[in-house]
N, CA, C and O of each residue as an XYZ file, in Angstrom:
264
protein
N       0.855     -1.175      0.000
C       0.000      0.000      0.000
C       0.898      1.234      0.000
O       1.638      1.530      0.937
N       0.768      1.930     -1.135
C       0.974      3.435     -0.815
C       0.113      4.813     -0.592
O      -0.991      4.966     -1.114
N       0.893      6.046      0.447
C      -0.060      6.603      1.050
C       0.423      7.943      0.366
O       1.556      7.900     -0.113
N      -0.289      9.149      0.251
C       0.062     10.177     -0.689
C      -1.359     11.381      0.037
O      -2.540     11.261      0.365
N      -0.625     12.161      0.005
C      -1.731     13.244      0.908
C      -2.626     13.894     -0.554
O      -2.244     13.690     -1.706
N      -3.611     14.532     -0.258
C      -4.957     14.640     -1.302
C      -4.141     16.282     -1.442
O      -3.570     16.782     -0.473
N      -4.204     16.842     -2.554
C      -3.795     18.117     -2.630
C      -4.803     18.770     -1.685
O      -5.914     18.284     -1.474
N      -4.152     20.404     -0.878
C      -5.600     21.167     -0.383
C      -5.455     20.675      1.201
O      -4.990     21.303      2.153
N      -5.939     19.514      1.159
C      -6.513     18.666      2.395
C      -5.626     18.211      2.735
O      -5.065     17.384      2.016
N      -5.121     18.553      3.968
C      -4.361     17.660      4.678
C      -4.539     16.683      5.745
O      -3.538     16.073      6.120
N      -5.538     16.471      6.229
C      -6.645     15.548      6.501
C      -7.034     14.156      6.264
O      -7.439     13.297      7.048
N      -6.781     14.126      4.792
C      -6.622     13.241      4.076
C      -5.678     12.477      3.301
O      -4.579     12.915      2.963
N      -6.179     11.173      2.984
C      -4.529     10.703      2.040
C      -5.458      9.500      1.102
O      -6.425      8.788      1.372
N      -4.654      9.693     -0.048
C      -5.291      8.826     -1.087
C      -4.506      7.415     -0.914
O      -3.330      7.553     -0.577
N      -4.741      6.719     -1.005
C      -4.672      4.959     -0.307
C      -4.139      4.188     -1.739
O      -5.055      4.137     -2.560
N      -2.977      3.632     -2.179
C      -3.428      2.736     -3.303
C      -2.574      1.571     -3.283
O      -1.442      1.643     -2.804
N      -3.028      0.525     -3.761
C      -2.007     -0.895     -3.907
C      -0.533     -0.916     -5.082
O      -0.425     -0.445     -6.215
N       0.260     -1.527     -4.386
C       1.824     -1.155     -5.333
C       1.148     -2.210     -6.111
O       0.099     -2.811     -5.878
N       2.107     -2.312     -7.229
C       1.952     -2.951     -7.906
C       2.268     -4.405     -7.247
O       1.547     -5.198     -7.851
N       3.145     -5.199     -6.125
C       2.662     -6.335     -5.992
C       1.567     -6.794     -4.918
O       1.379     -7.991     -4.706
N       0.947     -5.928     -4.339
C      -0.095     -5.399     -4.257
C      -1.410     -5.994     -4.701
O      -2.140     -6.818     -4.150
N      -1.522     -5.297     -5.947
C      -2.256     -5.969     -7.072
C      -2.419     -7.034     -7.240
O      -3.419     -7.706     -6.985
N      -0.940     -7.489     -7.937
C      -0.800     -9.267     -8.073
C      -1.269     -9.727     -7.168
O      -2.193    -10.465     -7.509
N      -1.068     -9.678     -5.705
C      -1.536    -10.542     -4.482
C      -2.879    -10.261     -4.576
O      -3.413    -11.249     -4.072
N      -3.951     -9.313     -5.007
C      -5.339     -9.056     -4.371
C      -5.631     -9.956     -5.881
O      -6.164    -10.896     -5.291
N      -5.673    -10.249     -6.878
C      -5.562    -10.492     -8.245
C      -5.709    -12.250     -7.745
O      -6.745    -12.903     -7.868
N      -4.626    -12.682     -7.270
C      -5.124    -14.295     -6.902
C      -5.989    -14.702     -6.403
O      -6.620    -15.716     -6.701
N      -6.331    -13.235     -4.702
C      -7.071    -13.818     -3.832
C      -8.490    -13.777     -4.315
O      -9.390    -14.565     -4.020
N      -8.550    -12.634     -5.178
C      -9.988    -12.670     -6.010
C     -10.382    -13.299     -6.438
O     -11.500    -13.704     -6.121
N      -9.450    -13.926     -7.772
C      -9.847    -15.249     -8.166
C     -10.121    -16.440     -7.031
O     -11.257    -16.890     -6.885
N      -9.290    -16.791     -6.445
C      -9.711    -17.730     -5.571
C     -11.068    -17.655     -5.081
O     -11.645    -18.737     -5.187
N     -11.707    -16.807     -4.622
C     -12.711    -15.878     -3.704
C     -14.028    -16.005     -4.848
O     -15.214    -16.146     -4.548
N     -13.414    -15.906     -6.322
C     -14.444    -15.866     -7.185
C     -15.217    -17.596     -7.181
O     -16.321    -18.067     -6.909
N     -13.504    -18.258     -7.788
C     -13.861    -19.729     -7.784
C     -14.446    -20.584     -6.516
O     -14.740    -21.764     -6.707
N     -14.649    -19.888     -4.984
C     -15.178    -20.265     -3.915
C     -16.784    -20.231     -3.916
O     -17.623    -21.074     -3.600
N     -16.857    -19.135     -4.318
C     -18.510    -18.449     -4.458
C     -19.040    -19.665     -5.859
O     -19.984    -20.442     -5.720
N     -18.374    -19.590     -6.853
C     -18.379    -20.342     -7.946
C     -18.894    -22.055     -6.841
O     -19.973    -22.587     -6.583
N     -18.256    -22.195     -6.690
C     -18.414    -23.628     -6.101
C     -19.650    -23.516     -5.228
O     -20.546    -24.338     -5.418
N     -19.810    -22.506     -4.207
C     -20.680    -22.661     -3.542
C     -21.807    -22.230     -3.961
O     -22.829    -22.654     -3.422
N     -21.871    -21.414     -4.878
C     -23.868    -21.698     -5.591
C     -23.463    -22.292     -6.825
O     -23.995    -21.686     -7.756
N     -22.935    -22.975     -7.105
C     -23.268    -24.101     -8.455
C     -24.418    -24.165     -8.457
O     -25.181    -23.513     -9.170
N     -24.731    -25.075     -7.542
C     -25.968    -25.776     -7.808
C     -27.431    -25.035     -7.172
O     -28.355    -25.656     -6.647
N     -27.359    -23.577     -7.372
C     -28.420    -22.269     -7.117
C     -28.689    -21.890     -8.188
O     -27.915    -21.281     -8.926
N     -30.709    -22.427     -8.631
C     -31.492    -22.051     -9.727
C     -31.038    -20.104    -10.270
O     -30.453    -19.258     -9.594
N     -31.384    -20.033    -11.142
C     -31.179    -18.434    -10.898
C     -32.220    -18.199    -10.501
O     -31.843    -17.655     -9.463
N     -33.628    -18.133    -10.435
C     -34.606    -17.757     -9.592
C     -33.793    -17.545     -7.901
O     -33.680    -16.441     -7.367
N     -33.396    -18.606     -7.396
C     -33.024    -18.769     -6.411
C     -31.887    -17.867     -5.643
O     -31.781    -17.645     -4.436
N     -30.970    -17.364     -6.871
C     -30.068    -16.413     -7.186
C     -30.388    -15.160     -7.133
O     -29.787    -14.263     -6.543
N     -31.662    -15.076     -7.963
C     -32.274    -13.527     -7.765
C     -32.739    -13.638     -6.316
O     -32.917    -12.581     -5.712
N     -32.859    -14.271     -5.972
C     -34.179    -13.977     -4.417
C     -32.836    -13.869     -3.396
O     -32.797    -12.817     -2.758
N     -32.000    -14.588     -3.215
C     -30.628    -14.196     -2.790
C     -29.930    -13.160     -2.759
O     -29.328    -12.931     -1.711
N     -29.804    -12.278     -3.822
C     -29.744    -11.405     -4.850
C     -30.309    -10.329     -3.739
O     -29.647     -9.566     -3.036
N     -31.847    -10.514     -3.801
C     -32.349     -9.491     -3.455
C     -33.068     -9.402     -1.890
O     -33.748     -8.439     -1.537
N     -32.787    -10.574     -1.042
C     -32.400    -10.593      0.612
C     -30.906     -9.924      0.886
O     -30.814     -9.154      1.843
N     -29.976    -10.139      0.245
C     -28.484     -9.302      0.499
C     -28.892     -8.283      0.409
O     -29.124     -7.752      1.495
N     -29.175     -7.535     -0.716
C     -29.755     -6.029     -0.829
C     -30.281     -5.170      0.356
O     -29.800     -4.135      0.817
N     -31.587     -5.984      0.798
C     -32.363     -5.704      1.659
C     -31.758     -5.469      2.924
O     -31.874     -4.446      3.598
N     -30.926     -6.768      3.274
C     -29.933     -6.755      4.571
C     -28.924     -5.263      4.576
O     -28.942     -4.301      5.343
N     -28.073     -5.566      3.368
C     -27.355     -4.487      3.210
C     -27.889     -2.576      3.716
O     -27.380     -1.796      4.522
N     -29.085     -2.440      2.795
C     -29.971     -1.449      3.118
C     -30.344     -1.682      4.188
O     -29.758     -0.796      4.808
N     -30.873     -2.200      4.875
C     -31.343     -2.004      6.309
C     -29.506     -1.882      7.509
O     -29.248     -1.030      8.360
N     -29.009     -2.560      7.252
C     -27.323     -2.305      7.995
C     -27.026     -0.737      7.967
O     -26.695      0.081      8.825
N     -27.341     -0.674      6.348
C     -26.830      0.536      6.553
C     -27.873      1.891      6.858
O     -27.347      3.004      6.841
N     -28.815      1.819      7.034
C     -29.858      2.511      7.645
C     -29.364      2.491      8.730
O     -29.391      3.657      9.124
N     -28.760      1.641      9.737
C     -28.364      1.958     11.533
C     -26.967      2.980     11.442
O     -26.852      3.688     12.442
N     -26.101      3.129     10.601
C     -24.867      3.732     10.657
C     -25.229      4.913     10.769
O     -24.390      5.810     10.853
């Protein structure tokens, strides 16, 4: 990670991954993708949408308490 102050604002700092960085978040994604992959294989897409759209709901209501 590199850190770099926001012009103006000193308050702040813009956040970004080095380049091996990247590579490392780049595997774990994939991995992370092919996990999810495995674990609804066998989820109708009906079943997917309704999933789909309980996360949503959860999400929106979580973030309604912040």
């Amino acid at each position: 990670v590199t850190r770099a102050r926001r012009n103006g604002d000193r308050r702040t700092s813009m956040v970004r991954l080095t380049e091996e960085g990247s590579k490392a978040f780049a595997v774990i994604a994939a991995a992370h993708e092919s996990w999810i992959g495995e674990l609804l294989g066998d989820v109708s897409e009906d079943e997917a949408r309704r999933l789909t759209g309980m996360l949503n709901s959860f999400r929106s209501n979580w973030e309604g308490r912040e």
